[in-house]
N, C-alpha and C positions, 0 to 999 in steps of 0.2 A: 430517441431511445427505442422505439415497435420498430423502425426499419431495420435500425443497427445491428438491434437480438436478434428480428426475424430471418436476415441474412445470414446472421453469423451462424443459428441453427439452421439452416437450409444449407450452406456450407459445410454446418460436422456430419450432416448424411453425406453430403458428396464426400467426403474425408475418410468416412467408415466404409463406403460403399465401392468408390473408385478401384483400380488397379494397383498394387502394394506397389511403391515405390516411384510411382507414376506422376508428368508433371503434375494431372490434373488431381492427384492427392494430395501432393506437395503444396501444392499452390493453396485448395481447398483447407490446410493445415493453418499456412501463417495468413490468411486470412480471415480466415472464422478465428483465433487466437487475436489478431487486433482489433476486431470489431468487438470480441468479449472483452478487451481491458479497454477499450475503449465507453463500451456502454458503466461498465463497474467504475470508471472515475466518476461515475454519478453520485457514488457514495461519497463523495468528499464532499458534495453539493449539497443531498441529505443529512449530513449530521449538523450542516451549521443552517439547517431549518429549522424554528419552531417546531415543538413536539405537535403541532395540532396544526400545524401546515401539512400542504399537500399528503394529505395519508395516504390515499387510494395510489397516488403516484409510487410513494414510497412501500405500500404492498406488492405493485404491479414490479417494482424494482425486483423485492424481493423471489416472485414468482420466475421472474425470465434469468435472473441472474444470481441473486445472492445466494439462494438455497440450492439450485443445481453447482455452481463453483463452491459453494458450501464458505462463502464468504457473508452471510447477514449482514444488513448493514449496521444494527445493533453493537456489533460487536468489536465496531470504529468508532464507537462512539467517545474512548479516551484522547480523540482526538481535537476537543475541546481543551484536554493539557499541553497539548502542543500551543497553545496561545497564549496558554499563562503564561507571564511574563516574568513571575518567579522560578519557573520552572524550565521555563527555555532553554536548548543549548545544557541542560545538566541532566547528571544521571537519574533523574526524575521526569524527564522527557520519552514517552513512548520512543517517538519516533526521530531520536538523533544519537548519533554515533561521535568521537571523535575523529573519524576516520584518517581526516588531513591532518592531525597532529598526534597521529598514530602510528608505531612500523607499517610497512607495505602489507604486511601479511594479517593486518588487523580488514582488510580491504578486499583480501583476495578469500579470508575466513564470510565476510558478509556475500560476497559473490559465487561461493560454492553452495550458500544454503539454498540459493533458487529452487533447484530440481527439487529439493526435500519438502517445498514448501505445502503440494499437496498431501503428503506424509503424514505431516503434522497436523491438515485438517483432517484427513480420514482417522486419525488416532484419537484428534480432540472431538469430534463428534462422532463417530463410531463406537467409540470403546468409552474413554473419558466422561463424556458428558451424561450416557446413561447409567455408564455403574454410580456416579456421583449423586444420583437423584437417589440412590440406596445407603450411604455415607456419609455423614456429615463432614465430618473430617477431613475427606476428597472433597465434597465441595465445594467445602472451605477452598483448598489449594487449588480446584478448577478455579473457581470464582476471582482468585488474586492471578493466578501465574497464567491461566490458559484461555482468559476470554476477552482479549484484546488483541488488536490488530497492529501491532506494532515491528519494529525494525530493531529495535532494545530489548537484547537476549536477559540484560539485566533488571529491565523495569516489573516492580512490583506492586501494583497498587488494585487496589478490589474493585470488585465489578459493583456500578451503582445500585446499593439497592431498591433502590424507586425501577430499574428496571429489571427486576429478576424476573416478573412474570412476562415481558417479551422477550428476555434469552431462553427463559425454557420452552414458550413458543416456537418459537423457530430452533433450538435444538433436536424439539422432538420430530421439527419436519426435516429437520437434515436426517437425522436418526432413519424414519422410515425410506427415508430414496434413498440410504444407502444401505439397508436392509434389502430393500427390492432389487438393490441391485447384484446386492451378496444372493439373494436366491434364483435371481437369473444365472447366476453364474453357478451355483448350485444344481440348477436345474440343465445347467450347457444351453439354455437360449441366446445365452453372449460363451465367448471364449474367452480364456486366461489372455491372449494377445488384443480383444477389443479393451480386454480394463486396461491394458499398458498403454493401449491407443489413444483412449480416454488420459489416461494420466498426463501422458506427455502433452496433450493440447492442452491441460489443467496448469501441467508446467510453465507453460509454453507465456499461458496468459498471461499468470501471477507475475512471471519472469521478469516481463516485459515492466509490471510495476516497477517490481523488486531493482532494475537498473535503471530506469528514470528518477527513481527516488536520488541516484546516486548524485543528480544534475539538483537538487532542491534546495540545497544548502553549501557552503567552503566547508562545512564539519569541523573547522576549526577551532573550537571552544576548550576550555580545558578539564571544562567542569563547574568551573563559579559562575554565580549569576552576569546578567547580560544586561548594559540598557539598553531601549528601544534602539537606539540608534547603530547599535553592535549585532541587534540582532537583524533591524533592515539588513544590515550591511553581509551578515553571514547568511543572509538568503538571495537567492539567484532571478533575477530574469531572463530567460532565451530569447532573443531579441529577435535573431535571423530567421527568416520563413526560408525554413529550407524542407525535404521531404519529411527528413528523419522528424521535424518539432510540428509539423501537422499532423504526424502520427501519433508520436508519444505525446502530446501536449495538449490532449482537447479541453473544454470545458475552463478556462481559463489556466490550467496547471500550467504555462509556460512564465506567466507572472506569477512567481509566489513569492519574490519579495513584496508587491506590490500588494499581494495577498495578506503577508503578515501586517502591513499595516491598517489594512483594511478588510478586517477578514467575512466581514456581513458585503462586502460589495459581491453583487452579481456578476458572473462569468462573461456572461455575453457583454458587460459596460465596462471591464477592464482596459481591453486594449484602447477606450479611448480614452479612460484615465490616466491609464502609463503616458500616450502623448500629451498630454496635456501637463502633467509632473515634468516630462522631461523637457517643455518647452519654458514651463516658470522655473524649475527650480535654479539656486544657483550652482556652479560649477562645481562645487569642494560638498555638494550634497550629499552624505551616505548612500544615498539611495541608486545615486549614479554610480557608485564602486561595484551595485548588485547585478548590474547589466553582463550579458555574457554573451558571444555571437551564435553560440550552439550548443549543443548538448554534448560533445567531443570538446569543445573549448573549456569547456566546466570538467568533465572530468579529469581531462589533462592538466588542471590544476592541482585537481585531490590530489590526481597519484605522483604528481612530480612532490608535494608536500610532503608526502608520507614517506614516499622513496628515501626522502632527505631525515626525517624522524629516525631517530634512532630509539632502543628498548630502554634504557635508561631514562630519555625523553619523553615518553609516551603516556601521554592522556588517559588511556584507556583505564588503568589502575585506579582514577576515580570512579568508575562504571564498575569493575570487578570486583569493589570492597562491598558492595551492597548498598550504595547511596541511590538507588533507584527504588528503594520501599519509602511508604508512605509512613 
């Protein structure tokens, strides 16, 4: 994690500093942009820790990544619902879509919000989060609609209150580095084209999530509950070591079938569990249907499903009645 950040910062000065348009900016760009999504899958590590495990790790997270990308890792933490097994797969799922048995353009609506996605933090901790410390009211609605880290434009469910005094921790520090940053720009120490420059490598990171996710699941569900074995089977393993799944896949995210059933196992002991599953289990195993050769392979399933979905058909209408409030 220290080399990965520390590279990745020493790359966005070459990025800010190099020649506009130049290879050695360009490059300098999607590299510090992967090693930050790379270091930030640590947050999926951190939340399925013990609250009183590794702290100083999980503040040293926070310092090199969470609060400069203005991602806390606090604020993933509803992704403990993702494992519920009541909630799996339905519109009570932070983090699932029906995509695959959704029209095409339910697909291509979750692939346009990329770019927005730092928008939404500079609005949710800019503006949001501190008028809300003045409001009860707001937030309230912060608290339900805006302080989760989710993929489910529909999901509504409240922020735990056992931890409201670590969201407002860390909002108030998002708060001041994005103050300081509004009065460098105030003061012209940065230009209006470094905060675009900044943005777009903020995009750039998130981005990179925001389309791996697409590889995590078939999104096939329709909205009813799931058993375990439904839900192995609607999560993916990338099997092939190819460039693209050493990039996008660190930290064990390339087994997340493997993961949903075992979601306390450690990253680094995955891949020898998946061989190990894959050499006992037998043939007709759910678990073998979750195998996938690549990260193109999985997609090109979604989108040939949805392609075929028509609006009549479409899943998504359990998601847009509000079945995602607790």
């Amino acid at each position: 994690m220290l080399l990965s950040s520390g590279v990745a910062w020493m790359l966005t000065v070459v990025y800010f500093t190099a020649p506009a348009w130049s290879g050695m900016q360009i490059a300098a760009f999607v590299v510090a942009a992967v090693l930050f999504f790379r270091v930030g899958t640590f947050i999926h590590e951190i939340v399925h820790m013990p609250s009183t495990q590794m702290v100083w790790f999980k503040r040293a997270w926070n310092l090199l990544v969470g609060i400069p990308l203005l991602m806390p890792w606090i604020i993933y933490r509803n992704h403990t619902g993702h494992h519920n097994h009541t909630r799996f797969g339905t519109p009570a799922d932070g983090e699932y879509l029906p995509l695959a048995s959704s029209p095409l353009i339910e697909t291509l609506k979750y692939m346009v919000q990329a770019p927005l996605l730092p928008l939404f933090m500079l609005v949710r901790f800019g503006v949001l989060g501190p008028l809300s410390w003045l409001h009860s009211g707001l937030r309230e609605w912060v608290l339900t609609r805006a302080s989760a880290a989710v993929s489910n434009p529909y999901y509504s469910q409240r922020f735990p209150k056992r931890d409201e005094a670590h969201l407002r921790t860390v909002e108030a520090l998002c708060f001041v580095y994005l103050a300081v940053i509004a009065a460098l720009l105030w003061q012209e120490a940065i230009s209006a084209w470094h905060f675009l420059m900044g943005y777009s490598l903020l995009a750039f990171t998130l981005g990179l999530n925001w389309f791996r996710n697409l590889a995590a699941h078939r999104y096939g569900n329709d909205g009813s509950r799931m058993t375990m074995s439904e839900q192995v089977a609607d999560s993916i393993n990338i099997t092939g070591q190819t460039w693209l799944t050493v990039a996008l896949f660190p930290v064990g995210l390339r087994y997340h079938a493997l993961h949903h059933m075992f979601p306390a196992l450690p990253y680094h002991r995955m891949g020898e569990a998946h061989r190990r599953l894959m050499a006992g289990l037998p043939a007709d195993s759910p678990y073998r249907v979750a195998n996938r050769n690549s990260f193109f392979a999985a997609v090109a399933q979604l989108w040939r499903s949805a392609s075929q979905t028509s609006p009549q058909h479409s899943s998504m209408r359990a998601w847009s009645r509000g079945a995602g409030r607790s």
